[in-house]
C-alpha positions as CSV (number, residue, x, y, z in Angstrom):
1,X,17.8,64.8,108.9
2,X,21.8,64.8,109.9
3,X,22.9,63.1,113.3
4,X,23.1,66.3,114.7
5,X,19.4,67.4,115.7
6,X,18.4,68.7,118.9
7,X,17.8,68.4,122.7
8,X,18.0,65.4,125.5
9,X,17.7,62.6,123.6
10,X,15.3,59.7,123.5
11,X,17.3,55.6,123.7
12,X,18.2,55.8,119.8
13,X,19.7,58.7,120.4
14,X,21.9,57.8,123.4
15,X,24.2,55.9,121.1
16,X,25.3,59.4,119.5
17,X,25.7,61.2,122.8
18,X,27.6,58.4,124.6
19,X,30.1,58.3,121.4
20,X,30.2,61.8,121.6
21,X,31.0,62.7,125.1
22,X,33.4,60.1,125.5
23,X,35.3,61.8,122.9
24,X,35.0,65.3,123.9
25,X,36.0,64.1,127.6
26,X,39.3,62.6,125.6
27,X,39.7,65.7,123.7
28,X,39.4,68.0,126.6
29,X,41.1,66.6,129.8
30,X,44.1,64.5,128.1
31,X,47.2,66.6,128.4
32,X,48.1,66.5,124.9
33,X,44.9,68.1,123.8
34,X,42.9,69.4,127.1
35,X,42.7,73.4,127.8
36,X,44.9,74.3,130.8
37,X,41.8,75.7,132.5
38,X,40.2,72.4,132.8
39,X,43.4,70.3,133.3
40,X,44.7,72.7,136.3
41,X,40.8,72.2,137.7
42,X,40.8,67.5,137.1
43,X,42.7,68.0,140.9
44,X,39.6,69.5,142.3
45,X,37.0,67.4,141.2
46,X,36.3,64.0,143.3
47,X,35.8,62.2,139.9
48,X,38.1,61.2,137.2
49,X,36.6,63.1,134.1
50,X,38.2,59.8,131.7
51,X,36.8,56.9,133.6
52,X,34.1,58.1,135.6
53,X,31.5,60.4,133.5
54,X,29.7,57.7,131.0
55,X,26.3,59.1,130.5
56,X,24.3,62.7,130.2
57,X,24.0,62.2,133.9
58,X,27.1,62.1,135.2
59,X,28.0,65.4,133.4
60,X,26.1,67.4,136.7
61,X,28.9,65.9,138.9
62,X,31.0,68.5,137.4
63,X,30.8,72.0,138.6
64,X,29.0,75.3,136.9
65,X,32.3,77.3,135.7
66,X,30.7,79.6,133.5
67,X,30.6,82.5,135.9
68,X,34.7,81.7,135.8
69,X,34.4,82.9,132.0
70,X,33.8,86.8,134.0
71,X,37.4,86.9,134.3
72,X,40.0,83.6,133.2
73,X,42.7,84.7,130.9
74,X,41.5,83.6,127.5
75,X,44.2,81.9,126.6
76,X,43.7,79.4,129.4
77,X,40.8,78.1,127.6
78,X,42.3,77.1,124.1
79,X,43.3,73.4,123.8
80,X,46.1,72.5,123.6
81,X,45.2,70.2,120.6
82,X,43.9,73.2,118.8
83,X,45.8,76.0,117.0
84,X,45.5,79.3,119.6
85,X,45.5,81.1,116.1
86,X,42.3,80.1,115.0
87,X,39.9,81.1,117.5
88,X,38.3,84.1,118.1
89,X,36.8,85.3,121.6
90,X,33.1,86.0,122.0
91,X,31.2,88.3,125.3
92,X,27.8,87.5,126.5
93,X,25.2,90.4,126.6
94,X,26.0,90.7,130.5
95,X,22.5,90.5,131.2
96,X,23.3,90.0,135.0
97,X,26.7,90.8,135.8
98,X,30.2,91.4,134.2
99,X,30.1,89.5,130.2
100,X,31.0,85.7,130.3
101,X,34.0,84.9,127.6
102,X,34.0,82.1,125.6
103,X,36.4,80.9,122.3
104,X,35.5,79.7,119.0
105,X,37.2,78.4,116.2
106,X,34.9,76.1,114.0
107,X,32.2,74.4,116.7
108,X,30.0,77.6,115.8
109,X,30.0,77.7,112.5
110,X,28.8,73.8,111.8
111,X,25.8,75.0,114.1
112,X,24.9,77.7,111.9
113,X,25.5,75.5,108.5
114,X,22.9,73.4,110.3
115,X,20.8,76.3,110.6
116,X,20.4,77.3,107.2
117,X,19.3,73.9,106.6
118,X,16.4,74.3,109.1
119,X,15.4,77.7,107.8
120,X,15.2,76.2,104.1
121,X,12.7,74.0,105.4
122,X,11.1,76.8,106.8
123,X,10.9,78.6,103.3
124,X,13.5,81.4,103.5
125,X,15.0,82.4,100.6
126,X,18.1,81.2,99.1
127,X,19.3,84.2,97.9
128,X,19.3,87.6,98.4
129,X,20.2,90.4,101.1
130,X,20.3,90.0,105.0
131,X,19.6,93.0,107.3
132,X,21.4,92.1,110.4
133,X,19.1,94.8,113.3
134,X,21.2,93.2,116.4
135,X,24.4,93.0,118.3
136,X,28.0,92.7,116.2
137,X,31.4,92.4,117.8
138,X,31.4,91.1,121.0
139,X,28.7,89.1,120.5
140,X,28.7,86.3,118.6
141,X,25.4,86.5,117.0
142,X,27.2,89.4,114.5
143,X,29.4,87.0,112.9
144,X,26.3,84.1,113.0
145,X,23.9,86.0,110.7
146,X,26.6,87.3,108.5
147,X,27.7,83.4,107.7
148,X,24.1,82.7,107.2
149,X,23.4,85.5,104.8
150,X,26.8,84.8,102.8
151,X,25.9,81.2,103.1
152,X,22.5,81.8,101.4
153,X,23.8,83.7,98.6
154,X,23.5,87.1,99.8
155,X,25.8,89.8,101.6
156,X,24.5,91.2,105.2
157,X,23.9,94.4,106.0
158,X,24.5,95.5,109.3
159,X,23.9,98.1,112.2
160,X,25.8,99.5,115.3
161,X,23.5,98.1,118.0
162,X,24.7,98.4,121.3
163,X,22.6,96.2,123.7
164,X,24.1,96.4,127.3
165,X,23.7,100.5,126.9
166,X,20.0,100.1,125.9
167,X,20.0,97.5,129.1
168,X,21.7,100.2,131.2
169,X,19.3,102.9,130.3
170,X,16.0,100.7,131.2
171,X,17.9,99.5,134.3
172,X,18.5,103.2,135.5
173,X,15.0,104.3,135.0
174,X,16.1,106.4,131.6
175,X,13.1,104.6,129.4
176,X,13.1,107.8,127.7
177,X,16.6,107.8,126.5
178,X,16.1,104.1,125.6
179,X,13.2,105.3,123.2
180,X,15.5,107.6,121.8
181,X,18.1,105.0,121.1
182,X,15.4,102.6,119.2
183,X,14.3,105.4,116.9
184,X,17.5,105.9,115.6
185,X,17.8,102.6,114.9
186,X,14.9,103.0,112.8
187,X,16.1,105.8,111.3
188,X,19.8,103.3,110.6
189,X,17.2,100.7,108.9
190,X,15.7,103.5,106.6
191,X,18.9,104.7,104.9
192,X,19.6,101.0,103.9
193,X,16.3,99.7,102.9
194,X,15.6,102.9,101.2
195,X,18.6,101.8,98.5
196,X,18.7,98.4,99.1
197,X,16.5,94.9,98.6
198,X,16.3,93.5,101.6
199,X,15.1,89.8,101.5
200,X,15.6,88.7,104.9
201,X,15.7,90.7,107.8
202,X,17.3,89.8,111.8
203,X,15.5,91.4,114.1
204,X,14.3,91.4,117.6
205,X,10.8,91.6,118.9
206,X,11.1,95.5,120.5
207,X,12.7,96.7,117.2
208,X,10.5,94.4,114.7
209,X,7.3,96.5,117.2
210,X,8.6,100.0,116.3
211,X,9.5,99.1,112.6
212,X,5.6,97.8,112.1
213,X,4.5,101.2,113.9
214,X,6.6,103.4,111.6
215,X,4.5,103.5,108.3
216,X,7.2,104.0,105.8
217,X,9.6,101.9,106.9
218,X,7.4,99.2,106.9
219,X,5.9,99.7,104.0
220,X,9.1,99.8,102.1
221,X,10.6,96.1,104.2
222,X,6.9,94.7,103.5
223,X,7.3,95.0,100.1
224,X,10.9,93.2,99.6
225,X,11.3,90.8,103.3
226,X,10.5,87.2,102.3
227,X,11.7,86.0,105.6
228,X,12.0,87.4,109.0
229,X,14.5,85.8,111.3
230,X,13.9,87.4,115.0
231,X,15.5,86.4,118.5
232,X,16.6,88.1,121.6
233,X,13.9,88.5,124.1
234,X,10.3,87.1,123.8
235,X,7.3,87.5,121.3
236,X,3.6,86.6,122.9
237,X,1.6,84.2,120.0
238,X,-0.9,87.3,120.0
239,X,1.9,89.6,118.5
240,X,4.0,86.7,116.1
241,X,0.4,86.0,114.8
242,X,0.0,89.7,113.5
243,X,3.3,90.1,112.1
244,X,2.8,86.6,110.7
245,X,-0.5,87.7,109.0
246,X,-1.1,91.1,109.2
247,X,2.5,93.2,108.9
248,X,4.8,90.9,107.2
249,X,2.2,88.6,105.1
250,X,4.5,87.4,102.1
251,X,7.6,86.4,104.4
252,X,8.3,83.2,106.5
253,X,8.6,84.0,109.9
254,X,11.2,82.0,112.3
255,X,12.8,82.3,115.7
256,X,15.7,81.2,117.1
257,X,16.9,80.5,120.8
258,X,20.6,80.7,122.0
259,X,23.1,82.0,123.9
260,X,26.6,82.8,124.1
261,X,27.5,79.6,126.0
262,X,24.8,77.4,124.3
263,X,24.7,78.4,120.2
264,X,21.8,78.4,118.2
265,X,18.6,76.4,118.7
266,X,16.6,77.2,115.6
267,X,12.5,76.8,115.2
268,X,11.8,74.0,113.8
269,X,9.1,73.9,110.9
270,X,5.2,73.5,112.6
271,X,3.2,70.5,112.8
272,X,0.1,69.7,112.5
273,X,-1.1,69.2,117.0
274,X,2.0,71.8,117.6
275,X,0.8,73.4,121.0
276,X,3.1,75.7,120.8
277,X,3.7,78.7,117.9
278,X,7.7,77.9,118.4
279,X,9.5,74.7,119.2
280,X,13.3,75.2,118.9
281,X,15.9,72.5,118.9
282,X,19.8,72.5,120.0
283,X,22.1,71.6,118.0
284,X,22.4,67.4,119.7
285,X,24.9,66.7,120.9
286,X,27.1,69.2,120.8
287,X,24.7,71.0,122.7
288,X,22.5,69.0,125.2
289,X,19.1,70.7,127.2
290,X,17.7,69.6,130.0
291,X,14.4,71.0,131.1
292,X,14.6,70.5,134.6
293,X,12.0,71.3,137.9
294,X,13.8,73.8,140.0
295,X,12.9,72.7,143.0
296,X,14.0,68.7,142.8
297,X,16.8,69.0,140.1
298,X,14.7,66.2,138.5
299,X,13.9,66.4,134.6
300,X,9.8,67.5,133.9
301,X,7.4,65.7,132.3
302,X,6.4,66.2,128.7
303,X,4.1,69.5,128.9
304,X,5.7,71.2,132.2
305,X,7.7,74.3,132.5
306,X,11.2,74.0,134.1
307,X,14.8,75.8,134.1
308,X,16.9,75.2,131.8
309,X,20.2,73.0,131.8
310,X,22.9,73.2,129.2
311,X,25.6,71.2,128.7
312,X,28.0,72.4,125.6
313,X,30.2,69.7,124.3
314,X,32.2,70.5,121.5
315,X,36.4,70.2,120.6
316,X,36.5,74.3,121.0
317,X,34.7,74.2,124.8
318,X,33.2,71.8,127.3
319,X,31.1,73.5,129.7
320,X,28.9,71.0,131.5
321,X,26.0,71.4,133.9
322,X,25.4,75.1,133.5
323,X,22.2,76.2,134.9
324,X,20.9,78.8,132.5
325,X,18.3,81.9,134.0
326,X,16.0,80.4,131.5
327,X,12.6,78.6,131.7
328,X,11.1,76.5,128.8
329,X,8.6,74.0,128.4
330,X,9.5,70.5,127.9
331,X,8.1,69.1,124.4
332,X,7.8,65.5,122.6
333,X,10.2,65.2,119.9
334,X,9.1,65.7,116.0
335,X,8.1,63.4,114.2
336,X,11.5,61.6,112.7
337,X,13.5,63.7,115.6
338,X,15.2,61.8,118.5
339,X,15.2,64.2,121.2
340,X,13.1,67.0,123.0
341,X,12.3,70.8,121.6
342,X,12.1,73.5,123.6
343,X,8.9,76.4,123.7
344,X,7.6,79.5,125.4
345,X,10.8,80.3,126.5
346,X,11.1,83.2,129.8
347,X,13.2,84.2,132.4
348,X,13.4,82.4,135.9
349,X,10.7,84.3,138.0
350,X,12.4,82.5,141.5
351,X,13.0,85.0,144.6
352,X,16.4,84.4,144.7
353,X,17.1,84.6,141.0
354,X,18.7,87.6,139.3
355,X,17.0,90.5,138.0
356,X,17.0,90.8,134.0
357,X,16.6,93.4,131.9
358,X,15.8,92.3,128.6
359,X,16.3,96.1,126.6
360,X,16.0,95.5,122.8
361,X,18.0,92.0,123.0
């Protein structure tokens, strides 16, 4: 397995981080190269971001500027080291608030090359066509599925899915116009896999529910799906295990965690004593998870549920310390793996925390 694997990282692995955040601290807060909205902000902090942050823990002396991403001209986050040309700007879902804004030009794309090699050792196929049943343009996850598809030797197939309206109509107390909005859906899915093979099929949990519950549809993506890719809002092991064994019996079945901010933390294959049905894994060390107790800020033990931490560390961003709306529980590393994976992920249920309306995605 490459360098690059997942999650905090056990002492073999601190070698790799250490090298790696002292060159994205270089890359991002030298003049030459730094983005002007971190090198306007080095007068702020009570640290010097060269001399003083040496290990994963001194990243939480630095502030959470993600909810800065609401509104900072875009251009204030390309570095300077970087050609402004080749990025392209990504929203959030706005789950909770106004979308956060982040840029890409490359970081993204060797996290999904990683991908595909984690979902060939899951068993997807290497060719044939995707159905992409999710967000496009904002959202980054449009352009992640159609790399993986093209990567894989087939071309992606995709539909107008509009999260934050179907979020706005269960927020408002419309359920019934949300209902409405899934069914067509449905009915977008049917006119392609009526014509078309599809192989492999994005999806989220809601949708993938209503496909299984509409006969024909399903009958006609059971027959040609040899892998189901889903990911967006949760999936109890009661309902994967059906789809698993029941609905979509010939394909492999794999999740993946992420979010705008934090890119993609794929399932990793099962193993034999697995607790859990999905253990995902960040892409180490360009993103780093902590699994943390809410109340003490300390990191859980092995086994325990706790909020996650992110820290995202590559030459198109640095966004330390940003205390995700996320819970997970903490797991050991895989066998051959260096850090921790990540399972039975759900929202922060804390008084103070935000309300979140998970919709379709």
């Amino acid at each position: 397995m490459s360098e690059l694997t997942h999650g905090t990282p056990r002492p073999e692995g601190e070698a790799a981080l250490t090298q790696h955040l002292s060159e994205m601290l270089r890359w991002h807060f030298e003049p030459a190269t730094g983005s002007p909205f971190w090198l306007s902000r080095v007068g702020d902090l009570d640290f010097d971001p060269l001399t003083d942050i040496k290990e994963l823990a001194d990243l939480r002396r630095f502030p959470d500027v993600s909810d800065e991403l609401r509104t900072v001209p875009v251009e204030e986050l390309f570095p300077k080291g970087a050609a402004s040309s080749a990025f392209d700007v990504f929203e959030s879902g706005g789950t909770v608030g106004a979308p956060k804004r982040i840029v890409d030009s490359t970081a993204r794309t060797r996290n999904v090359d990683w991908v595909s090699e984690v979902l060939a050792q899951h068993g997807f196929p290497s060719s044939g066509h995707w159905l992409h049943v999710g967000p496009t343009g904002p959202h980054v996850v449009g352009r992640t599925v159609r790399h993986l598809a093209q990567s894989r030797g087939g071309v992606c197939f995709t539909l107008d899915f509009d999260p934050r309206w179907v979020k706005r109509l269960i927020g408002s107390g419309r359920t019934e116009l949300a209902a409405e909005y899934r069914e067509y859906l449905l009915d977008q899915m049917e006119l392609i896999a009526r014509t078309q093979e599809v192989r492999v099929l994005f999806i989220t949990p809601p949708v993938l529910e209503a496909v299984c519950a509409r006969g024909a549809l399903h009958e006609r993506l059971a027959s040609t799906v040899e892998g189901i890719l889903w990911a967006g809002t949760s999936m109890s092991p009661e309902s994967l295990r059906q789809v698993e064994e029941f609905f979509f019996p010939r394909a492999k079945v794999a999740a993946i965690y992420g979010n705008t901010i934090m890119g993609i933390a794929p399932q990793r294959p099962r193993e034999e004593g697995d607790e859990h049905p999905c253990v995902f894994r960040p892409y180490f060390p360009q993103s780093v998870v902590e699994v943390l107790d809410p109340e003490t800020g300390e990191e859980v033990e092995y086994g325990q549920r706790g909020q996650v931490l992110m820290h995202q560390m590559s030459h198109d961003m640095f966004l330390p310390n940003v205390l995700e709306r996320d819970t997970a529980i903490r797991v050991r590393p895989a066998a051959g793996d260096t850090v921790d994976g990540l399972a039975d992920i759900a929202p922060l249920r804390a008084k103070d925390a935000p309300a979140v309306v998970e919709g379709v995605y």
